[in-house]
N, C-alpha and C positions, 0 to 999 in steps of 0.2 A: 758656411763652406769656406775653407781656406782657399788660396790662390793655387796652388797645387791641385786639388782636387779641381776645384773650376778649369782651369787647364786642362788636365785629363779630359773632362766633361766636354769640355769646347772643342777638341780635336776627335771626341770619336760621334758629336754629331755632325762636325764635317765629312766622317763617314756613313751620313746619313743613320745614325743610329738613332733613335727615340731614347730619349732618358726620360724611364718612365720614372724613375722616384729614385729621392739619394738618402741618408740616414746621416745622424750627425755621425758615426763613424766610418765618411767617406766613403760609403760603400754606395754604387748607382745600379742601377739596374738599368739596363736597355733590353731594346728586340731592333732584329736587322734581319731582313729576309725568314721572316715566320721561326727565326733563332732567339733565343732568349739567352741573355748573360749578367752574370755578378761578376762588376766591375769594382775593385779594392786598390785604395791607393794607400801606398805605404811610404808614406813622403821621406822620413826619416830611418827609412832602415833598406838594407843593399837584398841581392837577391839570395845570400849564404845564410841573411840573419834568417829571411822568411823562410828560408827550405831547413832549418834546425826550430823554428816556430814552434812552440809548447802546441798550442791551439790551430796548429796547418791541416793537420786531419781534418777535424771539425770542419772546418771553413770546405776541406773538399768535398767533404761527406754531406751537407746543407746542399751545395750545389747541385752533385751527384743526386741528392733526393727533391730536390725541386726542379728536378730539370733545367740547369741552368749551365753554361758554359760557363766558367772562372776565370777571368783575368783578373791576375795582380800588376801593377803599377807600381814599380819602388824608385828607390834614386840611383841605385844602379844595378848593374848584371853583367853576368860573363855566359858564354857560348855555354861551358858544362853545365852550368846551375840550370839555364834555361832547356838545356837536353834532360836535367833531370825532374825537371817542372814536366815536362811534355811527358815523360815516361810514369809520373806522379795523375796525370790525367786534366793538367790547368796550363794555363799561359801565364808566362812572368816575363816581364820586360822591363828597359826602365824610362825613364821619362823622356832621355835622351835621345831612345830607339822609337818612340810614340812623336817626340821632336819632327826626327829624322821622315817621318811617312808624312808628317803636317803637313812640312815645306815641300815635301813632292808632292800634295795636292795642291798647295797656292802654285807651286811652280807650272801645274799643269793647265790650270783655268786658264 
């Protein structure tokens, strides 16, 4: 597991998530509140490359058929991409906006 990934991993079981299993291609799996989600970090590419993805279907299509919510994690995002992820039926963010909600939970303990 890279550092990126592990990061990702580390901030979303401070949201109490279970990571139940990761793959070498970054992808984790958790459950949170009887929800289940495919968690993908895309360390090296922004939120325009992954929404023009050869392979984004697929990945939506997987989740959609195992009942899973999708978030992708990249290294960066703008407001429209992530309105067109929401409208595509996944979450995309970027590490910096996953950053951003950490430090309001160490801020909050």
């Amino acid at each position: 597991m890279n550092a990126f990934a592990s990061k990702v991993s580390l901030i979303f079981k401070q949201y109490d998530h279970d990571i139940l299993k990761g793959d070498k291609n970054y992808t984790f799996y958790s459950s949170y509140d009887n929800k289940k989600y495919a968690i993908i970090c895309e360390e090296k590419k922004d939120s325009s490359e992954i929404l023009c993805s050869n392979n984004l279907n697929n990945k939506i299509e997987q989740a959609k058929n195992s009942d899973l919510r999708l978030i992708i994690v990249c290294a960066s995002d703008s407001s429209d991409d992530n309105d067109m992820a929401s409208e595509l039926g996944f979450c995309l963010l970027s590490i910096k906006t996953l950053e951003k909600y950490y430090k309001f939970i160490l801020n909050a303990l």
